[in-house]
C-alpha positions as CSV (number, residue, x, y, z in Angstrom):
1,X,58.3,60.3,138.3
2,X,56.8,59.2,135.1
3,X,59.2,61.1,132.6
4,X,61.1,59.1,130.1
5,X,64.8,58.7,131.1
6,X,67.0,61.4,128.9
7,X,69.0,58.5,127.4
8,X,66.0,56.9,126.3
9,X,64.2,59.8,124.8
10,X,68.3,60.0,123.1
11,X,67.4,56.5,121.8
12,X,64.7,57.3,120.5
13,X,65.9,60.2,118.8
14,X,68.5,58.1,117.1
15,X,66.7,55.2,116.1
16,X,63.8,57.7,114.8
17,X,65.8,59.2,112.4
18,X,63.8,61.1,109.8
19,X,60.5,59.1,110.9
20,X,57.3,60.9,111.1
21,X,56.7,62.9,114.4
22,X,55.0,60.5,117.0
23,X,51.7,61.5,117.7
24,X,50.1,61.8,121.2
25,X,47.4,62.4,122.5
26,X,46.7,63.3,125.9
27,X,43.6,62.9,127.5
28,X,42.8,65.1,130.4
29,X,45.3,67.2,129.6
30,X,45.4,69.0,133.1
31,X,49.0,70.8,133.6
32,X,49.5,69.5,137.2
33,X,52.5,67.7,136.6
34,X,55.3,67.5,134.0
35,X,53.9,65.2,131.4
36,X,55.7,62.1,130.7
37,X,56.3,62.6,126.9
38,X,58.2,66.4,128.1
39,X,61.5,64.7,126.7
40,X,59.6,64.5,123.4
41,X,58.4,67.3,123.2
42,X,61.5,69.3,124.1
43,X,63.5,67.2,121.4
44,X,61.0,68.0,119.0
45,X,60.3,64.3,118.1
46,X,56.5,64.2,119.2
47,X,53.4,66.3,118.7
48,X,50.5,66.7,120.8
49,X,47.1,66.8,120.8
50,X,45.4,67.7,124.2
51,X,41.8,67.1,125.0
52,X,40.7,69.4,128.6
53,X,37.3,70.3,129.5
54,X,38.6,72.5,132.3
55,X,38.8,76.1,131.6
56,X,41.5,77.7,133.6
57,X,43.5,74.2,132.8
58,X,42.5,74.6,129.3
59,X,43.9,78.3,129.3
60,X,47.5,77.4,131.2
61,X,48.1,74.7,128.5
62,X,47.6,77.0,125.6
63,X,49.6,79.9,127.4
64,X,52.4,77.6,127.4
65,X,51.9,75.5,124.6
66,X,55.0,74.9,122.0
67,X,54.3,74.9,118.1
68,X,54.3,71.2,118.3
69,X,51.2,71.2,121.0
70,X,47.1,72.1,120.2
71,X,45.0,71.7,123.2
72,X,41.0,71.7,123.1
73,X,38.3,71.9,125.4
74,X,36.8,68.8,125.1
75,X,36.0,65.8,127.4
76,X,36.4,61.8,125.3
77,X,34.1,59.8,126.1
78,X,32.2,56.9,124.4
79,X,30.3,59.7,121.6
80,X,27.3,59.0,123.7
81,X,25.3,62.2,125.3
82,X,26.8,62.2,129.2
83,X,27.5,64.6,132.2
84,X,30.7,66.3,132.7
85,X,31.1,65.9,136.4
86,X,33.1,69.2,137.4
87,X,34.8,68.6,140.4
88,X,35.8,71.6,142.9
89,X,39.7,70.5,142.7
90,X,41.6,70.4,139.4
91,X,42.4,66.8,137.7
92,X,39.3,65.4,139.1
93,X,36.6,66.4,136.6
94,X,35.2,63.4,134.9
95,X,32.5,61.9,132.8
96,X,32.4,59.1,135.9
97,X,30.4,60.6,139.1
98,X,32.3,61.0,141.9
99,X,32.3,58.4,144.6
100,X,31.9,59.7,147.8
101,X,34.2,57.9,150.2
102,X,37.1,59.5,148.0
103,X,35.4,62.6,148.1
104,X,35.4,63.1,151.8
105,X,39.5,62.0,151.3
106,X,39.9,64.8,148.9
């Protein structure tokens, strides 16, 4: 499932006390699951920033997004000049080519 368990986000919450927000930072920031900092974010104890090259995944995320949440359209990569390798389904774009005998399983 990947979510934190509700206690421990409760934990959290109690040992944070009046701590800064925690920071995170989601890289390939495609919605196509529940993130696993959700708990967080719904508690109000984290913020987010959201990296996503994808267009239409770029524009669900900022539909949705919470005041807590900023989401931009950018791949991370190593800050050299590379190719953004746009694949046909969503959450597989990447700066790594695709390889092809997990193509033809897609």
């Amino acid at each position: 499932m990947g979510l934190l368990a509700a206690d421990a986000v409760r934990l959290l919450a109690d040992l944070r006390g009046e701590a800064p927000l925690i920071h995170v930072v989601d890289i390939g920031a495609n919605p196509l699951e529940e993130p696993s900092y959700k708990g967080l974010l719904d508690m109000g104890l984290c913020r987010v920033t959201g990296f996503e090259p994808q267009p239409e995944a770029l524009a669900e995320l900022n539909q949705t997004k919470g005041p807590n949440e900023i989401y931009l359209p950018h791949a991370v990569g190593d800050g050299s000049e590379a190719v953004l390798h746009v694949a046909e389904m969503s959450g597989f774009t990447s700066l790594f080519p695709p390889l092809a005998h997990v193509a033809r399983l897609l």
